[in-house]
C-alpha positions, -999 to 999 in steps of 0.1 A, spaced: 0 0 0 13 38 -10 12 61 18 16 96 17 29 114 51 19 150 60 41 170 80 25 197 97 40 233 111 27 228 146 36 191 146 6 172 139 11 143 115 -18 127 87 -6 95 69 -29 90 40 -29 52 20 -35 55 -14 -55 26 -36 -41 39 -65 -14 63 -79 -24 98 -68 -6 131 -64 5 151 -38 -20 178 -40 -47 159 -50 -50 134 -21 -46 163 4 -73 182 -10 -101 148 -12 -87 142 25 -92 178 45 -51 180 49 -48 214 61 -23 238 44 -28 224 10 -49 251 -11 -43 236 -44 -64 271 -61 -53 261 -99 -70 224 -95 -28 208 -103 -19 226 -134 13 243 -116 0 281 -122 -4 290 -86 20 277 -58 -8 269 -35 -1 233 -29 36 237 -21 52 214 -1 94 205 15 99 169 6 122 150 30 152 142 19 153 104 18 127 110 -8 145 138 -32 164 113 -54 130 95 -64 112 127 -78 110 135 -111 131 165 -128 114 199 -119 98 212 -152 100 251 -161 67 257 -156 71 244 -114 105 260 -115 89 297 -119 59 289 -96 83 271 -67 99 316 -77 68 328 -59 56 303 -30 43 323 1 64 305 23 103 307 18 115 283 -11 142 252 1 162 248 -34 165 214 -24 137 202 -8 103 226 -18 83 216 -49 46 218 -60 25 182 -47 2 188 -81 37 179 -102 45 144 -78 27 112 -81 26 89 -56 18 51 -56 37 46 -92 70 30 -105 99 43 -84 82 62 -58 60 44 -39 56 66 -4 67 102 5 68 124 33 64 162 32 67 190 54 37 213 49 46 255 51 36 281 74 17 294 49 3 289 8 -14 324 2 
């Protein structure tokens, strides 16, 4: 079973299990996971569903396109060049990455 592991500011923790391949953003938002806005419904334009990934998770993520690269430019929170990326542009539950954890910011808006 996929998992994906929410991270939040003040400490709390949600662990969502996934029947099926699903991204970041979009699990949060059909669960209540607080912190994810996700205003652009996933098509990177808005920044609202950024997240830090941990690091034991990094080298499993796919290349950052342009389009996340200018969006991760203008997150609300401060951007980690490492570790913050947008969940709408990381599926979970597929080939190669099968659970991730992520830190969810102080703020999206």
């Amino acid at each position: 079973m996929s998992t994906i592991t929410y991270h939040q500011p003040d400490g709390q923790t949600q662990v969502l299990e996934l029947d099926q391949p699903e991204r970041i953003m979009q699990a949060a938002l059909k669960n209540s996971v607080p912190g994810i806005v996700g205003e652009c419904g996933g098509q990177a334009m808005c920044a609202t569903c950024h997240v830090y990934v941990r690091e034991e998770y990094l080298d499993a993520l796919p290349e950052i396109s342009e389009d996340e690269e200018e969006m991760l430019e203008v997150t609300a929170s401060e951007r980690d060049e490492r570790r913050s990326r947008l969940g709408c542009q990381i599926e979970v539950g597929g080939p190669g990455l099968e659970s991730i954890e992520v830190d969810v910011p102080e703020e999206q808006i």
